[in-house]
C-alpha positions as CSV (number, residue, x, y, z in Angstrom):
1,X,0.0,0.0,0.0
2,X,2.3,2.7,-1.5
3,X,-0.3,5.3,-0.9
4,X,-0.8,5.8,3.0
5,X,-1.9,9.3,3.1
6,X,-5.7,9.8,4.3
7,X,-5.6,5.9,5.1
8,X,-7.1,4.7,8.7
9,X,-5.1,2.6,10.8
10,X,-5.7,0.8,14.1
11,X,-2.4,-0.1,16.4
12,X,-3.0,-2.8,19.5
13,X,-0.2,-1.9,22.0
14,X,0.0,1.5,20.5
15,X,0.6,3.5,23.9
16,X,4.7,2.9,23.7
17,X,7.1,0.5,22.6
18,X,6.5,0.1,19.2
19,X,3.2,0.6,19.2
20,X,3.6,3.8,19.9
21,X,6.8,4.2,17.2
22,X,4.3,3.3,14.6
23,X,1.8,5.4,15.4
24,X,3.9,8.1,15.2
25,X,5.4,7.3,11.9
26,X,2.0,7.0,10.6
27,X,0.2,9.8,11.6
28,X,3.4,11.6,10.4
29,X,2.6,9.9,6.9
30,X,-0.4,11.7,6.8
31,X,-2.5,8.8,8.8
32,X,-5.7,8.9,10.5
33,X,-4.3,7.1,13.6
34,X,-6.6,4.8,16.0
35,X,-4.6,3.7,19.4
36,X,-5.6,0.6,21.3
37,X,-4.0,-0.1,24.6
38,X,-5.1,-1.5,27.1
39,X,-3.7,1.4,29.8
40,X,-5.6,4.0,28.6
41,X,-3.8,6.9,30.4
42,X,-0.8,6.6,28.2
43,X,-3.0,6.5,25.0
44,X,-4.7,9.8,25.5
45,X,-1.1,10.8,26.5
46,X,0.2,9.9,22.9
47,X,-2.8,11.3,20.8
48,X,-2.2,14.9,22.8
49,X,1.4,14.5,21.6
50,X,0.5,14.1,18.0
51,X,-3.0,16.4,17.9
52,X,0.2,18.5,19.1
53,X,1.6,18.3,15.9
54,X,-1.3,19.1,13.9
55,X,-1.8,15.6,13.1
56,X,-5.2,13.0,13.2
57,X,-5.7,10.9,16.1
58,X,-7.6,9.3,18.8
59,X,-7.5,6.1,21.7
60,X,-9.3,3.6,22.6
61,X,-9.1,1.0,25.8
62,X,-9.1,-2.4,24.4
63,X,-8.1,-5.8,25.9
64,X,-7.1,-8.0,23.5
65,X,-8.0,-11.1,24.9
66,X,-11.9,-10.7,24.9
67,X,-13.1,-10.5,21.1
68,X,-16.2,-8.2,22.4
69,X,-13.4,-5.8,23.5
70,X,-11.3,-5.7,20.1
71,X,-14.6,-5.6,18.3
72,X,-15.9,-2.7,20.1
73,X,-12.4,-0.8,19.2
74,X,-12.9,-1.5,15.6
75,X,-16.9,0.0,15.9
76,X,-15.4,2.9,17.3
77,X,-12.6,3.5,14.6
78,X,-15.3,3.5,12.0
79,X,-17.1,5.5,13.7
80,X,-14.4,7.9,14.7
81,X,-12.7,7.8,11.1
82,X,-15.3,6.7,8.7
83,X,-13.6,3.0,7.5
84,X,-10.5,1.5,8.2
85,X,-7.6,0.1,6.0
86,X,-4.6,-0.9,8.2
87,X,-4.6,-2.9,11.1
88,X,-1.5,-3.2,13.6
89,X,-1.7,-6.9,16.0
90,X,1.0,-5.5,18.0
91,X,0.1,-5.7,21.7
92,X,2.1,-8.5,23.4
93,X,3.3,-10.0,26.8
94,X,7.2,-12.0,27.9
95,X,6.7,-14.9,29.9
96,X,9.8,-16.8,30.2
97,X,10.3,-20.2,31.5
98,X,10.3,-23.7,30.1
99,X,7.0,-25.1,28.5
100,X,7.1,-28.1,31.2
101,X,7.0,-25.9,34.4
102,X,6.2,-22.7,33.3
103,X,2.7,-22.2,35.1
104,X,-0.7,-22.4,32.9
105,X,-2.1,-19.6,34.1
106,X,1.2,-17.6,32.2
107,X,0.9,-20.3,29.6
108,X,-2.7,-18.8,29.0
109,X,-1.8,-15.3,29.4
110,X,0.8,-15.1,26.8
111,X,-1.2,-17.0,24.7
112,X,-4.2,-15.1,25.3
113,X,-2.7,-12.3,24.6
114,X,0.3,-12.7,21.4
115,X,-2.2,-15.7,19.7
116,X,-5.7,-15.1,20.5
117,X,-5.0,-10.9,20.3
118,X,-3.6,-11.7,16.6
119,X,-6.8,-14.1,15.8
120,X,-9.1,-11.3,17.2
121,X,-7.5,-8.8,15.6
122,X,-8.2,-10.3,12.6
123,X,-11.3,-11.1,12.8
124,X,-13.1,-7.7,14.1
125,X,-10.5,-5.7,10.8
126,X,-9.9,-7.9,8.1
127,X,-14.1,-8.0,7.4
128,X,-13.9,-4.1,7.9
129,X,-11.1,-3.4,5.6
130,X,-12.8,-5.6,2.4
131,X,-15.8,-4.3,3.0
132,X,-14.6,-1.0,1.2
133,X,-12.7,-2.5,-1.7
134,X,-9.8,0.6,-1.3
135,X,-7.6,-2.3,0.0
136,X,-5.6,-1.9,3.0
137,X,-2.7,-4.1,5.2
138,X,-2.2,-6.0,8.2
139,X,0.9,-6.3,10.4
140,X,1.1,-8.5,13.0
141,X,4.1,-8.4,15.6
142,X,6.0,-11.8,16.1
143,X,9.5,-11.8,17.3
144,X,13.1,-13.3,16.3
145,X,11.5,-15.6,18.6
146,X,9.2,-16.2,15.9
147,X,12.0,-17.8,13.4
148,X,14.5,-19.5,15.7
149,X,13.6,-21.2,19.6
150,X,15.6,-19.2,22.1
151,X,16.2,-21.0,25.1
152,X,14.0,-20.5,28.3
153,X,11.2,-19.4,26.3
154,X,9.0,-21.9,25.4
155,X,5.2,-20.5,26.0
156,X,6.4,-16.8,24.3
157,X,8.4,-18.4,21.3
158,X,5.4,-21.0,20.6
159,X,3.0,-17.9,20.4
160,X,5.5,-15.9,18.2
161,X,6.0,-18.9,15.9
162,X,2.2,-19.5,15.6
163,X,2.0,-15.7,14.5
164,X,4.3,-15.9,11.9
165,X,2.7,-19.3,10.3
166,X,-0.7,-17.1,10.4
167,X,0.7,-13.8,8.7
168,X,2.3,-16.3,6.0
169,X,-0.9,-17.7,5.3
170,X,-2.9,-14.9,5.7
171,X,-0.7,-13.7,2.7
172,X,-1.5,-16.5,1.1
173,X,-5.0,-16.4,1.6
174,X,-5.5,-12.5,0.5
175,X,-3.2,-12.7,-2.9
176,X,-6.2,-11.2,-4.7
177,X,-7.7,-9.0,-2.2
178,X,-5.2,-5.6,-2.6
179,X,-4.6,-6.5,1.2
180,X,-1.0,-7.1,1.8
181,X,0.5,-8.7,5.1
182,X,3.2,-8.4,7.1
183,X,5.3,-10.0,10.5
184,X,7.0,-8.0,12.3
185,X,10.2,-10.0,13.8
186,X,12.3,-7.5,15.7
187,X,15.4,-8.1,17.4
188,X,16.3,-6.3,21.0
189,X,14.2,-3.1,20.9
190,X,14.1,-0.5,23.8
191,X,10.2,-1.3,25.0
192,X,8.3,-2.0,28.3
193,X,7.8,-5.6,27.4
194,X,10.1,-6.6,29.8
195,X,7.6,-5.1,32.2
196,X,4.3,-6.5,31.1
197,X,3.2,-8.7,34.0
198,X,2.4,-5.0,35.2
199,X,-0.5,-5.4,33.5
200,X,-1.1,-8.7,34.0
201,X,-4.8,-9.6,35.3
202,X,-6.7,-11.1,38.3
203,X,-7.5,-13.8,35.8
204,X,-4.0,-15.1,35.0
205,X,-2.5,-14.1,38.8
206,X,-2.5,-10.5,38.9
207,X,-0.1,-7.8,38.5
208,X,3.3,-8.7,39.1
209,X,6.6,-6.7,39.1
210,X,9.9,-7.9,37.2
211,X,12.1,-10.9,38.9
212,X,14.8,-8.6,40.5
213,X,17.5,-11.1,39.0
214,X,15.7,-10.8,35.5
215,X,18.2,-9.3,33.2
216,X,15.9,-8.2,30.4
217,X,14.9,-4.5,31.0
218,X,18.7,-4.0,31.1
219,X,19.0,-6.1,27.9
220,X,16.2,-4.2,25.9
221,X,17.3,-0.8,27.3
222,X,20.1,-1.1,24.8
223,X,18.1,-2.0,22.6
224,X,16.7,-0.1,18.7
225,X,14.8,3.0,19.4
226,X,11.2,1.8,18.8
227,X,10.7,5.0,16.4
228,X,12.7,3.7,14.0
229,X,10.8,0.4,13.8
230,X,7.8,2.6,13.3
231,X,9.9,4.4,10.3
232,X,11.3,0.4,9.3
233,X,7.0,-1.0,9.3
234,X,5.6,1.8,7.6
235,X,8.4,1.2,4.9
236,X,7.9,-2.0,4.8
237,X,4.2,-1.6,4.2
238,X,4.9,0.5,1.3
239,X,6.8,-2.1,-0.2
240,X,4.6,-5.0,0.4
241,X,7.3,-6.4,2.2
242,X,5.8,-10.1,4.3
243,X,8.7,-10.2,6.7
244,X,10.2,-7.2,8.5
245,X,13.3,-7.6,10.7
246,X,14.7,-5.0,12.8
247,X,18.1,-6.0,12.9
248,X,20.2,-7.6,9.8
249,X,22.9,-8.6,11.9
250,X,20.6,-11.8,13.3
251,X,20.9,-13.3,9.8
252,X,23.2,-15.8,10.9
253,X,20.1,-17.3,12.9
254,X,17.8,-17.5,9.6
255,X,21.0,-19.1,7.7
256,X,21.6,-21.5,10.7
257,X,18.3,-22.5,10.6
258,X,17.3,-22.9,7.3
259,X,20.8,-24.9,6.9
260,X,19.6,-27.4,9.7
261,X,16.4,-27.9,8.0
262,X,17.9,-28.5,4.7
263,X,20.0,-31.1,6.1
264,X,17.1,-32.7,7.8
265,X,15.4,-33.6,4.1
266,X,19.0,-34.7,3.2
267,X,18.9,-37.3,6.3
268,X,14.8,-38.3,5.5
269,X,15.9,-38.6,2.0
270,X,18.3,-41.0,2.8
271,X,17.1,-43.0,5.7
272,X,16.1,-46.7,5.7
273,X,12.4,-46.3,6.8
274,X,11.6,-43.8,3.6
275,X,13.9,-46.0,1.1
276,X,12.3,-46.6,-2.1
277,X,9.0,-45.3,-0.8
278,X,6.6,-43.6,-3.2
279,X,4.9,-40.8,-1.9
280,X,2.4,-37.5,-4.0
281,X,4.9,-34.6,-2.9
282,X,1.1,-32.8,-2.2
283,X,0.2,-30.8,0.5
284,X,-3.4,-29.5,1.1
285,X,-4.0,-26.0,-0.1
């Protein structure tokens, strides 16, 4: 979608982090700018900084793990703004931990939140945006931890992986439909996330501050300035790009990958059990 200028976008997560990096970008691109978040201080606190600047914006509270919730944001951006064409699946939570003895009630938060989020995000825009035929885009944040397992993570990289096999598809899916899809995979970016059991609720064991010996605020303090991943999507939006990564220097991972999986048909092609077995080379779809 080369031309963003008078476009509608909605941003889950949009009141910091990268959220709020896009929003910025956008609205600076000449975009009508909805924010969803579930602290809804901050997200009037960002639309007065960029109705500041002359530019078009308003917030909405939504939780992204009730559907009514992410369904009443989109009914209020149409309202609001008049249609919708971009929708951002951005909000997300860290749980760390192995996926044997990490708790369920995190292992249902974080998938609450990164999986279902993305599926209801989805569900309450992609209808909105075809209904107009002006075509639009969808981004949906994953993670590094999307492409390659990093150790101790098991319940966040399994819902970061999941997003990226959806966004792939859902490109698949809309080829025809003028509505182009992208994952966001970042690297280390300087965001809250690290902090996101702040907002975690009653429901999944209430709020709960950072482990003292946790290393990771420290870790994404350093990390990319969360503008210029807003500058780096809306790029990539323009370019119809599917995957976005924030930093080029992980490409080792990718290459380390792909070279393991490459190696795993050489083995299957050359094992005993598959020997001189015929099989379609089909897959559904």
């Amino acid at each position: 979608m080369k031309d963003v200028k008078g476009k509608v976008a909605f941003i889950t997560g949009g009141a910091s982090g990268m959220g709020l990096g896009m929003a910025r970008s956008f609205a600076a691109a000449g975009m009508k700018v909805m924010i969803g978040d579930i602290e809804l201080a901050p997200a009037q606190k960002a639309v007065d900084e960029l109705k500041a600047k002359g530019l078009e914006a308003a917030c909405v509270q939504v939780d992204v793990t009730k559907l009514e919730s992410v369904q009443n944001a989109a009914a209020k951006t149409v309202d609001t703004f008049g249609k919708v064409h971009v929708i951002s699946n951005n909000a997300g939570v860290a749980v760390g931990g192995y996926s044997e003895t990490c708790s369920i009630r995190n292992w249902n938060w974080v998938v609450d939140v990164n999986l279902w989020g993305v599926v209801y995000g989805l569900q309450a825009f992609v209808p909105l945006i075809m209904s107009h035929g002006e075509g639009g885009h969808v981004i949906s944040t994953a993670s590094m931890a999307g492409m390659v397992g990093l150790r101790g993570a098991g319940p966040y990289n399994a819902t970061k992986f999941a997003v990226v096999g959806m966004m792939e598809t859902f490109a698949a899916d809309h080829r025809k439909d003028n509505i182009g899809a992208s994952v966001l995979c970042p690297g280390v970016v300087a965001t809250n996330i690290g902090n996101s059991g702040r907002n975690r609720p009653g429901q999944y064991g209430g709020a709960v501050a950072p482990n003292p010996r946790d290393r990771t605020a420290e870790m994404l303090a350093q990390g990319l300035d969360p503008d210029i991943v807003g500058h780096l999507v809306l790029e990539a939006m323009q370019a119809d790009q599917l995957y976005i990564f924030t930093d080029p220097g992980l490409k080792h991972l990718i290459e380390t990958r792909c070279k393991r999986l490459t190696e795993a048909y050489d083995w299957a092609a050359n094992c005993k059990s598959l020997k001189g077995v015929k099989q379609s080379g089909l897959l559904p779809g």
